[in-house]
C-alpha positions, 0 to 999 in steps of 0.5 A, a space after each residue: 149316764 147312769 151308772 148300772 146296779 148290781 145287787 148282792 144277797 147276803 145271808 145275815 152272817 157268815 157269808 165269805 168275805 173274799 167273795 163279797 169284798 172282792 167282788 164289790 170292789 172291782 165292781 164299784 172300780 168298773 163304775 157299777 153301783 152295788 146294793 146289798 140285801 139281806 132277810 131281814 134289811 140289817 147289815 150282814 157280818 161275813 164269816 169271822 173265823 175266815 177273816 181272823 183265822 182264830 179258832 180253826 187251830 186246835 189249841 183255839 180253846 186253851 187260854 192265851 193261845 187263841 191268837 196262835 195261828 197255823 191252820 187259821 193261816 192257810 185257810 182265812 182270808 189273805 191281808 188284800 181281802 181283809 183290807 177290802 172287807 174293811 172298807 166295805 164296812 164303810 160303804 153306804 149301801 152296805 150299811 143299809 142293805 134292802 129287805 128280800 121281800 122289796 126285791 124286783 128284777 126291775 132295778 137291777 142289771 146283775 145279781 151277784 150270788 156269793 157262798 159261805 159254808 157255816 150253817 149258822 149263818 148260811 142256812 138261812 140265805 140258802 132255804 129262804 123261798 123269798 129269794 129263792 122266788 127272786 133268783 128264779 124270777 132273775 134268771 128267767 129275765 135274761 139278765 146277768 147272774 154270777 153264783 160262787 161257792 155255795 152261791 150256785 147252790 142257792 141257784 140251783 135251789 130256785 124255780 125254773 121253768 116247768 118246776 125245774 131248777 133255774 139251772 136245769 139246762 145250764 152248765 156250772 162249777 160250784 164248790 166241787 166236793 174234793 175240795 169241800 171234802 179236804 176243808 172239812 177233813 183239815 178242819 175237823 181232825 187237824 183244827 177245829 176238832 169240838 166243832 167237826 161239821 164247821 166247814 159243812 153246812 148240811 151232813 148226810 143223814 143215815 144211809 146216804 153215801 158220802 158227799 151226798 149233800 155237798 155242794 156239788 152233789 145237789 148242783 149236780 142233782 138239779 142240772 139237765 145232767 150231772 155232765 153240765 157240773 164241770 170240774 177243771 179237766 184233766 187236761 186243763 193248763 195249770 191243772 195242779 194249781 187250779 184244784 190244790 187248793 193251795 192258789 189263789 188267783 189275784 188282779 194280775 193272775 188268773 192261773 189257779 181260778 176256775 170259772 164256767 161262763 155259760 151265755 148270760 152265767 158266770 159260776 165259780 167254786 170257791 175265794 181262791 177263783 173271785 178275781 176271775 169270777 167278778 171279772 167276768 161278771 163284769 164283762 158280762 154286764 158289759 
């Protein structure tokens, strides 16, 4: 039987590499082929700062102590991500990533959308029409879509019907601003401090209230209703594990992920919910 193709678009830098690796990896292990695309059909490069974790500490900048990680500890990627970047290096498809413009709905079964937050990179993925057009056109197909993190905000972003967001009528979760808002704090007054707005990828402009344009504010502005975001509830079990920020789920432990399936879409908010988010991607590709 052949085997069912996943794509995953890719900005052509700075994408997270929890939510690419991981998810190419479990996919690759339930027997799914996975392709990859970027702008301009050259390799993508994820984000360095969340793999190595240097020049997220204060002291990145002094000379010698670059290699000196506190901060760069907690928030960059953990070893069992690290090890699957590194083997998707390798990997064929990877290396030769599709163009968005040779993008059809046809060849594939799934589309995966993964996040990433710095504006160097991300920008670019996010504001592209061309696979804006295509997200649009794949939702409209029935077919499987996951979005993560900054993923859903590319979602949100595409056309649907009657000039609405393909996710108008939808439920989803994405990067929920607490979450964002506490990265960036942690980031711009404890770490990163000459580079405040790393962990922002777009800063409201004057007289715009704060959170304006996180994540979760756009998302929210293009659903049916700002009810259909939905956040871990107050009563959900593992709550305090779920929204610390401090967990993160892994292969044997869902506990701390928070993922919204809603028929044919799978969303989630941030790495620390892709064991999970891929996972039920899967099932929905069936």
């Amino acid at each position: 039987m052949r085997a069912k193709t996943v794509l995953i678009a890719l900005p052509n830098r700075d994408f997270d590499p929890s939510e690419v690796a991981i998810s190419w990896q479990l996919l690759r292990a339930a027997g799914v082929r996975v392709r990859f695309a970027t702008a301009d059909g050259q390799a993508a490069v994820g984000d360095p700062l969340m793999l190595s974790g240097e020049g997220l500490d204060p002291w990145a900048r002094v000379p010698g102590l670059r290699r000196l990680k506190l901060l760069g500890l907690l928030l960059r990627a953990r070893r069992d991500v690290r090890e699957a970047y590194a083997r998707l290096l390798l990997d064929s498809e990877f290396r030769q990533p599709l163009r968005y413009q040779q993008l059809q709905v046809d060849d594939f079964a799934g589309l995966l959308l993964p996040g990433g937050h710095w504006a160097r990179g991300m920008r670019d993925y996010l504001e592209s029409q061309t696979l804006q057009a295509f997200v649009g056109a794949f939702f409209a197909s029935a077919k499987p879509v996951a979005a993560i993190c900054h993923g859903v905000l590319l979602a949100a972003r595409s056309p649907g019907a009657a000039g609405r967001s393909a996710l108008y009528g939808r439920k989803t979760t994405a990067l929920t601003w607490a979450m964002e808002k506490s990265a960036w704090d942690l980031t711009r007054f404890y770490g990163r401090c000459w580079d405040p707005d790393y962990y922002r990828t777009y800063r409201e402009a004057a007289g715009e209230p704060a959170g304006y344009m996180s994540v979760q504010a756009e998302v929210s502005r293009a659903l049916a209703s700002p009810a259909d975001f939905l956040d871990v509830p107050a009563d959900a079990p593992q709550r305090l594990r779920k929204i610390s920020g401090l967990h993160r789920d892994g292969p044997d432990d869902s506990r701390p992920a928070w993922v919204v399936v809603d028929g044919n879409y799978v969303s989630a908010r941030w790495p620390g919910d892709v064991h999970t988010f891929a996972q039920r991607f899967i099932e929905l590709l069936g």
